[in-house]
C-alpha positions in Angstrom: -205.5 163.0 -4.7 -205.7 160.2 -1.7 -206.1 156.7 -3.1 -206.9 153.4 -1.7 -205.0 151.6 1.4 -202.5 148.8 1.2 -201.4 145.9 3.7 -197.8 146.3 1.7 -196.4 149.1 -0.9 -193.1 148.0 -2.2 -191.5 150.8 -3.8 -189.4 149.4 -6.7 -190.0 146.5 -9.8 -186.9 145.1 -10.1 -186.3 141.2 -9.0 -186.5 142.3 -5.5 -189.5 144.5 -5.8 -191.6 142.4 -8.1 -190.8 138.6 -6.6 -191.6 140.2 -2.9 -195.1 142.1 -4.5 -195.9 139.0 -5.7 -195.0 136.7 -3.0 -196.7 138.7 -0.9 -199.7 139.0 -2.7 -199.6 134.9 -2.2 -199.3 135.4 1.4 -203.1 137.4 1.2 -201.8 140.4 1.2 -203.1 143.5 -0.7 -200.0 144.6 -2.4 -199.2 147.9 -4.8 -195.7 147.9 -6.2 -194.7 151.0 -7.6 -192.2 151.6 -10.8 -190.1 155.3 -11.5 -189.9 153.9 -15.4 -192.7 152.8 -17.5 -191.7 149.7 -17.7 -191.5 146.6 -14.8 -188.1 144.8 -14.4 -185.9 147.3 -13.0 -182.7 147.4 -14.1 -181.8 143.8 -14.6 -184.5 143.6 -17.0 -184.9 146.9 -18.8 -181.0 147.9 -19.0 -179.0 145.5 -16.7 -178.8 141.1 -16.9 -181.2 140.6 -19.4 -180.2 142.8 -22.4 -176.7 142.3 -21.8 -177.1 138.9 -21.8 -178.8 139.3 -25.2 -175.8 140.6 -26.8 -173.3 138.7 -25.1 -175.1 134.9 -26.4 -175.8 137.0 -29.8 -171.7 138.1 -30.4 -170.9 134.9 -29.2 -173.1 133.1 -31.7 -171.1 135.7 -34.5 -167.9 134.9 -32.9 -168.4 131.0 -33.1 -169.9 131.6 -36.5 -166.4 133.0 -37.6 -164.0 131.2 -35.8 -165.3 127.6 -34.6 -168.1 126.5 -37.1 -165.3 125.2 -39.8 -163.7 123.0 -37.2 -167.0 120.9 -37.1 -166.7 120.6 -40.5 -169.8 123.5 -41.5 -168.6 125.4 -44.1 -170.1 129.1 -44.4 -169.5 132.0 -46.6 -168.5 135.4 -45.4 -170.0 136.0 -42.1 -171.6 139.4 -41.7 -173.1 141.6 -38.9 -176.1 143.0 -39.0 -175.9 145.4 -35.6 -179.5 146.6 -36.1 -181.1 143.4 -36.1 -178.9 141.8 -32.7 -180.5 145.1 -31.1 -183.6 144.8 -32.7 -183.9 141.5 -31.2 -182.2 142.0 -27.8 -185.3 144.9 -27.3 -188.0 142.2 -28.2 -185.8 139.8 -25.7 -186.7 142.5 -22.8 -189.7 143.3 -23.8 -191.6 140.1 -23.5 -190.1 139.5 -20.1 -191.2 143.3 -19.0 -194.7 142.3 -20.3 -194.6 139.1 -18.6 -193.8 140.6 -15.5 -197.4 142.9 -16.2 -199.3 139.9 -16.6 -197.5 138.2 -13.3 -199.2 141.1 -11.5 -202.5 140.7 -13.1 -202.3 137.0 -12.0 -201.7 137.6 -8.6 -203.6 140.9 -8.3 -200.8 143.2 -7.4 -201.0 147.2 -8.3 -199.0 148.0 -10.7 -197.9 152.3 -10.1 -196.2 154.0 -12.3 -194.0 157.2 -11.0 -191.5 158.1 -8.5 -192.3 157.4 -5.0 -191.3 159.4 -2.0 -191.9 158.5 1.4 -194.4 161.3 3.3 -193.2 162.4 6.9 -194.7 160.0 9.3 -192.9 157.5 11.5 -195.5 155.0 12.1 -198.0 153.2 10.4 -200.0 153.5 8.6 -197.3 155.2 5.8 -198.0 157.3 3.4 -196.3 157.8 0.0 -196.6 160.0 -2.8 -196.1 159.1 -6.4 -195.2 161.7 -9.2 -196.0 160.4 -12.3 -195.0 162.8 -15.2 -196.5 165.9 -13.1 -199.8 163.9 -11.9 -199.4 163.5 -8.1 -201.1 160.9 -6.3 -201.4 159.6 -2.4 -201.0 156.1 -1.1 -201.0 154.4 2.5 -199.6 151.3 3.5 -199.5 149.6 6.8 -196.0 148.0 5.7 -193.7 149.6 2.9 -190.3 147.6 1.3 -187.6 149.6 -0.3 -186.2 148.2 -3.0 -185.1 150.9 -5.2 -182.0 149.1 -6.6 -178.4 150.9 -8.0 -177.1 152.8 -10.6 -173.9 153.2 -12.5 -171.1 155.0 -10.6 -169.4 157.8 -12.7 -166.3 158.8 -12.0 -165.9 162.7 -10.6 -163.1 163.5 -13.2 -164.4 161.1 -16.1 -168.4 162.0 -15.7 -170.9 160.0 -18.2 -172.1 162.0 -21.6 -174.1 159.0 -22.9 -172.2 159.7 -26.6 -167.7 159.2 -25.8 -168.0 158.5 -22.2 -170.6 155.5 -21.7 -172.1 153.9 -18.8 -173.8 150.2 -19.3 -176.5 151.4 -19.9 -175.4 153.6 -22.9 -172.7 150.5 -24.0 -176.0 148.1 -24.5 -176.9 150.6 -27.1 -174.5 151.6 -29.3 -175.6 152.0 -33.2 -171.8 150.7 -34.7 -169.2 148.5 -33.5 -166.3 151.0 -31.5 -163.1 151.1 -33.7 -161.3 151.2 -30.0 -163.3 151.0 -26.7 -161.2 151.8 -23.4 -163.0 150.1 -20.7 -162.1 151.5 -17.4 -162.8 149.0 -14.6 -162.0 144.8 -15.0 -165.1 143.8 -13.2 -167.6 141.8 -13.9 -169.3 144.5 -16.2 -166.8 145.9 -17.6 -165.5 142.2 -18.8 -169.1 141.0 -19.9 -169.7 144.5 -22.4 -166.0 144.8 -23.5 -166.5 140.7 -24.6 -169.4 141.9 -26.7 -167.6 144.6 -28.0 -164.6 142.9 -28.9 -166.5 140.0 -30.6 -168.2 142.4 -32.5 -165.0 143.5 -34.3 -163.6 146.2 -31.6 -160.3 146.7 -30.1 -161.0 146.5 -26.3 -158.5 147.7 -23.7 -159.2 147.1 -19.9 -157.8 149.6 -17.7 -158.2 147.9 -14.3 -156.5 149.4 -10.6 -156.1 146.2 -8.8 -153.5 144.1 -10.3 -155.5 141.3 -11.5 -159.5 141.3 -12.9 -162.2 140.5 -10.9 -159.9 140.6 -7.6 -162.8 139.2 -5.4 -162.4 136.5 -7.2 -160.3 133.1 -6.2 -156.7 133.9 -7.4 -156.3 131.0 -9.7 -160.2 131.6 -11.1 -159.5 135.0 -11.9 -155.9 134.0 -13.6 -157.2 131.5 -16.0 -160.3 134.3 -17.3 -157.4 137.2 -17.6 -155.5 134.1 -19.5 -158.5 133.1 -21.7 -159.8 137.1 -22.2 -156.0 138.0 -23.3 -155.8 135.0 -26.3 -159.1 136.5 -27.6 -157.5 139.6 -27.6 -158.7 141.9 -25.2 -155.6 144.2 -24.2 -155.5 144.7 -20.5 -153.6 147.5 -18.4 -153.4 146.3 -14.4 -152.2 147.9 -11.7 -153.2 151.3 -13.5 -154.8 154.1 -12.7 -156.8 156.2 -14.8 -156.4 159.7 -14.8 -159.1 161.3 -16.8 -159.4 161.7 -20.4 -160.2 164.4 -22.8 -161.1 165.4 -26.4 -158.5 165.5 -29.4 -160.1 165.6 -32.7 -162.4 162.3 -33.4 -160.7 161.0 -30.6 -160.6 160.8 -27.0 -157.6 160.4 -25.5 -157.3 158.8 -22.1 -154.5 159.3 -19.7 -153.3 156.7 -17.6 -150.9 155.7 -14.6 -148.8 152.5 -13.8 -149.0 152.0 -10.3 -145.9 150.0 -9.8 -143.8 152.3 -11.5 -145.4 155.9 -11.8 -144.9 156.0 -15.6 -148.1 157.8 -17.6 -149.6 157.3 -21.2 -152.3 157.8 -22.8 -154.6 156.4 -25.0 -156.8 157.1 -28.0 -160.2 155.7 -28.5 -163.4 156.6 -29.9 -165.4 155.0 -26.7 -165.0 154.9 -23.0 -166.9 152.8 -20.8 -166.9 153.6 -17.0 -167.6 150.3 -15.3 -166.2 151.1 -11.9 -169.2 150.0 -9.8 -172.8 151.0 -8.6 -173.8 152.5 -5.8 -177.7 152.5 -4.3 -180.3 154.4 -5.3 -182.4 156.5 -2.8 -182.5 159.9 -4.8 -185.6 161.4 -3.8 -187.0 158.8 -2.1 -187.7 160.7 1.0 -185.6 158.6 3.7 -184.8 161.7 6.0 -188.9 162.5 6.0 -189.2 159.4 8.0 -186.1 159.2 9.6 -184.1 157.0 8.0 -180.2 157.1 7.1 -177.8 156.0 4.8 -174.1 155.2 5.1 -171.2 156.2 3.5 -171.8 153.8 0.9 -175.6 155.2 0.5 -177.2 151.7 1.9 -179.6 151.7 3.9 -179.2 149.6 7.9 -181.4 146.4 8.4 -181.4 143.8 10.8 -181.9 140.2 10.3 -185.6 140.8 8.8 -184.9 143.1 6.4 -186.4 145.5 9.4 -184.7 149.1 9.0 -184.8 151.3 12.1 -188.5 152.7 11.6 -190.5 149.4 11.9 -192.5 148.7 9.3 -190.4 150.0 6.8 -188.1 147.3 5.2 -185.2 147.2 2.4 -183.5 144.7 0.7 -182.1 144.2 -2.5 -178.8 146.9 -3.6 -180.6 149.4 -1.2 -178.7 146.9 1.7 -175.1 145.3 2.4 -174.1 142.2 0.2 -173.4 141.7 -3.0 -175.5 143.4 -5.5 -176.8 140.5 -7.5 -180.4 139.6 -9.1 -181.1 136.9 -7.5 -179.9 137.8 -4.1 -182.1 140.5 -4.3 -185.0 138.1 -5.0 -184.2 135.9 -2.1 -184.2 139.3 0.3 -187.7 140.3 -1.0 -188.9 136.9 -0.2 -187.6 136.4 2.9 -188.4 140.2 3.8 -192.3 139.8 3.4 -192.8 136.0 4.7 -191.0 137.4 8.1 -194.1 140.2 7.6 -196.6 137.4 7.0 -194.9 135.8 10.5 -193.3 133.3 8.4 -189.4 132.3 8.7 -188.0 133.6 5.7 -183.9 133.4 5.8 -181.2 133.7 3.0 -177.9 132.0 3.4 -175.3 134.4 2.3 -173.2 131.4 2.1 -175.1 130.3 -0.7 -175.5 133.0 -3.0 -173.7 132.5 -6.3 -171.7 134.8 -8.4 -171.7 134.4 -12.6 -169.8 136.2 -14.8 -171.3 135.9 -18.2 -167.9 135.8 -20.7 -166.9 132.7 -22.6 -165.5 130.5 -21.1 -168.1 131.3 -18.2 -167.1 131.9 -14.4 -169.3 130.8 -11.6 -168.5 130.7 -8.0 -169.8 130.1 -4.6 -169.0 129.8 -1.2 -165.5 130.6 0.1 -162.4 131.3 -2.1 -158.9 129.6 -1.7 -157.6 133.7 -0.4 -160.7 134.3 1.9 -160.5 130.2 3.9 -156.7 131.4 4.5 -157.2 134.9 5.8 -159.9 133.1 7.9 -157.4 130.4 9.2 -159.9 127.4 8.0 -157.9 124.4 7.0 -159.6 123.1 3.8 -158.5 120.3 1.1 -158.5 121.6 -2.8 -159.6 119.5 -6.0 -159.2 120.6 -9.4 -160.0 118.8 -13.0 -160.1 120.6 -16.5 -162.3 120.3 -18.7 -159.6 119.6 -21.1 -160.1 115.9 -19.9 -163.7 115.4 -20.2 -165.5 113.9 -23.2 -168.3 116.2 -23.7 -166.3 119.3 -24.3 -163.9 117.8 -25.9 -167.1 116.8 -28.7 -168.2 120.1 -28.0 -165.1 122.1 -28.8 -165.1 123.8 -25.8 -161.9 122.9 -23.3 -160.6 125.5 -21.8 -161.1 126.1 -17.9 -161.4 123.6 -14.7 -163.7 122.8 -11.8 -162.5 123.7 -8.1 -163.6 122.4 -5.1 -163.2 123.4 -1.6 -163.6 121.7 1.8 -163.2 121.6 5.6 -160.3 119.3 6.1 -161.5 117.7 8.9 -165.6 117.1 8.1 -165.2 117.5 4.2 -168.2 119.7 4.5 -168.3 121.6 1.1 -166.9 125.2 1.3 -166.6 126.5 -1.9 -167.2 125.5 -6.0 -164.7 127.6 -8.5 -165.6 126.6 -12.0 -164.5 128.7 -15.5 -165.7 127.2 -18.7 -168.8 126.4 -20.8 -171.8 126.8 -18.7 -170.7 127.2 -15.8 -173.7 129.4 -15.0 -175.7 126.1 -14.6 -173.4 123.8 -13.1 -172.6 126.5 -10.5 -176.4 125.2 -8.8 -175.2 121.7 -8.0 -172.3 123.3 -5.5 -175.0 125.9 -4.4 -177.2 123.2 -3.5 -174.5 121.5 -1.3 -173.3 124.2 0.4 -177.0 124.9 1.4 -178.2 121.3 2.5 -174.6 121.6 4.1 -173.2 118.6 2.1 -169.7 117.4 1.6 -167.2 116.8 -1.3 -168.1 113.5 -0.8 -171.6 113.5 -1.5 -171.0 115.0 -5.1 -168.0 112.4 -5.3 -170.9 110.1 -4.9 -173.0 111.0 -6.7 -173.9 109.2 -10.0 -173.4 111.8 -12.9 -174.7 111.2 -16.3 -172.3 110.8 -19.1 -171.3 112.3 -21.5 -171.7 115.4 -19.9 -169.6 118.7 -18.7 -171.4 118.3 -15.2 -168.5 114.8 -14.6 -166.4 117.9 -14.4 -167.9 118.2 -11.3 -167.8 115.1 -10.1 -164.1 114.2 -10.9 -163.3 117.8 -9.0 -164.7 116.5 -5.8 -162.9 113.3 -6.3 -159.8 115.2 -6.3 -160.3 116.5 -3.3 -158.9 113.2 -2.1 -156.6 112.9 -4.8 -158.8 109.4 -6.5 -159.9 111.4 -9.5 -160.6 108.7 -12.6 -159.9 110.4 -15.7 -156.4 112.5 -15.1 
């Protein structure tokens, strides 16, 4: 069945899919954005940011509950978990923001499609798409189309996902009991986020983690002080270890490892496993090779500067192309992606992107790290200050972790922000900021900061820089 023509068809509702549709739509064009669930959001929404987010603020809220709430002198009785209800409420959490996309659509007047779209052979415009929806098969044309299809979990080929013992993140937001011993393979950023939620909830948590430190594309000192912070809760870590598959025994699944350094094996029982080794982009079925598009090795598709892939008038942005594969990167690619369609500028400054990780204490980074300014051969001046000396958390309970600020030794131009401890997810935006207005350790420095608050973190950081911090 052929249906109506578009200016723009964006295949995906994700944040890259749905801010471009929308933006677009401002921009006067007539816009269709088409979804393979039945929901809009993609994965950040529907199984990704959002939900674990939920749970991570909920066990946190439990963990605080338990462990903090008698030093401010609030006396509770026994503290309980009700599992069903932090789910219950994590689903209504996703669901008014999936139904708030809907009605962002409705505003703006972009299509909403539900099914899987694949691209129709055809190299030049107009395009044409089909979408399967359930079995019903419909046609669509578009002078313009933008991929932005997202990623999925990466299994591993000996340790492949069941959805019941061997989870992915997706199955790990959903799990009906607390794990008596979850075995996290992977110490990135998801694998520390869900095995924090776990292991508040009640669980033992061990990380099994190749590299031999977490987070490794992290500053060195950064990712020091989480392992540090992680380890005193009491999540178990195994670095510089391989994992070598695992495999049934009784109620139990026993997981065999490797020490890297010194070739030694063991194993490991556990009731749960959760694979968080990475993501890799999604194009299954998507019909790339009908148009004559490629992938590479990592299954990303090639753009240039405009988000233009080799057949012109089919873009990408998002995890479908190189960069890190965050939310709101993705965003500012859509954006910039259809405002250079509308013959508008639209840039994003990869120097500016910043990177959260969601534990407690938080980490938030952006710009360069101490590691990647060396390899590079920049000379750069360092400040630090922890928020052990700052008023606020010290009223707030909440001291562990320090600000660090990098910058160009000769212009002082900011280069980088480091910071682990209490919301560092918002502080994170002042150092953002600089780095894009291309600002200097000074200008925070100089900046008036209101007290008492954990942002003078900030401040006395870039103060250190030339060693005249006030309160240390």
């Amino acid at each position: 069945m052929a249906n109506e023509n578009f200016d723009l068809i964006v295949i995906g509702a994700g944040p890259a899919g749905y801010v471009a549709a929308i933006r677009a739509a401002q921009l006067g064009m007539k816009v269709a954005c088409v979804e393979k669930r039945k929901t809009f959001g993609g994965t950040c929404l529907n199984v990704g940011c959002i939900p674990s987010k939920a749970l991570l603020d909920s066990s946190e809220h439990y963990h605080y509950a338990k462990t903090k709430l008698s030093k401010h002198g609030i006396l509770v009785g026994e503290v309980q978990l009700d599992l069903a209800q932090m789910l219950k409420r994590k689903e209504a959490v996703v669901r008014q923001l999936v139904n708030g996309i809907a009605g962002l659509f409705k505003k703006n007047k972009v299509e909403g499609i539900f099914g899987k779209a694949k691209l129709l052979p055809g190299k030049t415009s107009p395009f044409s798409i089909e979408v399967d929806d359930e079995g019903k098969k419909s046609t669509y044309t578009a002078k313009k189309i933008l991929l932005a299809t997202g990623s999925e979990p990466t299994a591993l080929p000996f340790l492949p996902f069941d959805g019941k013992s061997v989870l992915s993140s997706t199955e790990a937001l959903e799990l009906s009991e607390v794990p008596k011993h979850l075995v996290v393979i992977g110490g990135g950023v998801i694998g520390l986020e869900l095995g924090s939620v776990w292991m508040r909830l009640g669980a033992k948590v061990t990380v099994v983690e190749f590299q031999d430190r977490v987070c490794s594309v992290l500053d060195k000192q950064v990712s020091n002080e989480l392992h540090k912070s992680l380890a005193k809760q009491g999540m178990e870590f195994m670095l510089a270890t391989k994992c070598l598959g695992a495999s049934r025994s009784g109620q139990w699944m026993v997981v065999q490892t490797e020490d890297l350094a010194t070739g030694k094996k063991s194993q490991l029982e556990c009731d749960k496993i959760l694979v968080a080794t990475g993501r890799r982009p999604y194009s299954e079925g998507l019909g790339l090779d009908a148009v004559g598009l490629k992938t590479d090795k990592a299954g990303r598709v090639e753009t240039d500067s405009h988000y233009q892939t080799p057949v012109p008038g089919i873009y990408a942005v998002g995890d479908l192309v190189a960069g890190p594969m965050l939310a709101h990167k993705a965003e500012e690619e859509g954006i910039a992606a259809v405002e250079n369609m509308a013959g508008q500028k639209g840039h994003v400054n990869y120097e500016a992107i910043p990177n959260v990780i969601y534990t407690w204490p938080e980490v938030a980074t952006v710009g360069y790290s101490e590691e990647e300014l060396q390899a590079k051969g920049i000379e750069y001046k360092a400040g630090n200050f922890p928020f052990i000396a700052n008023g606020r958390a010290k009223a707030m309970e909440e001291t562990e972790g320090f600000v660090k600020i990098l910058s160009d030794k000769k212009t002082d131009r900011l280069l980088g922000m480091h910071i682990v401890g209490p919301w560092a997810s918002d502080m994170i935006a002042e150092g953002t900021s600089v780095i894009e207005f291309g600002g200097s350790a000074e200008d925070i420095a100089r900046t008036c900061h209101a007290h008492p608050t954990l942002s003078e973190v900030v401040k006395e950081a870039a103060l250190a820089v030339d060693k005249r911090q006030i309160h240390l």
